[in-house]
N, C-alpha and C positions, 0 to 999 in steps of 0.2 A: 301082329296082334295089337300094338303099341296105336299103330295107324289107325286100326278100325277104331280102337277109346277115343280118339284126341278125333276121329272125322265124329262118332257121335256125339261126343261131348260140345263140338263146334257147331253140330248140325240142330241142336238142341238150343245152344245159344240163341243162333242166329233166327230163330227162326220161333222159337218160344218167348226169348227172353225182350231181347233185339225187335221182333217182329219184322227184318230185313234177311230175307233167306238166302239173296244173294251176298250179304257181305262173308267175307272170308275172315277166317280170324286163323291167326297165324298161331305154330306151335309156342313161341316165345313172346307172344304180344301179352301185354299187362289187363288182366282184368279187370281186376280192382283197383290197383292203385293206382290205375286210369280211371276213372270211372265209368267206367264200359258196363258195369253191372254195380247193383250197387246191393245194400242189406239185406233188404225187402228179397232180391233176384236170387242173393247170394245162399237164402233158406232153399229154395226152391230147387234152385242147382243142387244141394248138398242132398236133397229128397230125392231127387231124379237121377244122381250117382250112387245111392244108395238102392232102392228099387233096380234101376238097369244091368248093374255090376253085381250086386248083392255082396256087398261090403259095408260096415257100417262107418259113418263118419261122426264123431265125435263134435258136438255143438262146438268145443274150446278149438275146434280146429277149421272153423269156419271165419277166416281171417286171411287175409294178403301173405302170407309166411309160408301156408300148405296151398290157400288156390286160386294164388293168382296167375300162373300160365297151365296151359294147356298139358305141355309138360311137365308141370308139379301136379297136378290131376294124374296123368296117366301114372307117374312112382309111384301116387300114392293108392292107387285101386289095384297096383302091378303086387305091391307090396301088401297087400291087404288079401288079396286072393288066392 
């Protein structure tokens, strides 16, 4: 189950955010505090985990602390649902 979140959460990146479908974004790679996505992307992501998962994400939790890897994404829709 963990796999299927972090491939769509990845798949959604890449390819929404990114606009490069091929790039891979690894479970542990920095989003944000890479700047790999940035504020603007960062609503949009927290819209699109919310709608897909149906969990809700709190605006205050939209920050590098809860999602900035793929694997803090998946605890937190794991723990949510």
């Amino acid at each position: 189950m963990s796999n299927d979140i972090a491939n769509t959460i990845a798949t959604y990146i890449s390819t929404t955010i990114l606009k490069n479908p091929k790039r891979v974004i690894k479970p542990d790679e920095k989003l944000i505090s890479s700047g790999l996505i940035d504020s603007f992307h960062l609503v949009d992501l927290g819209l699109f985990i919310e709608e897909k998962f149906n969990v809700r994400i709190d605006d205050s939790e939209l920050n590098a602390d809860t999602f900035d890897t793929l694997d803090q994404l998946v605890a937190l829709i794991q723990a949510r649902q």
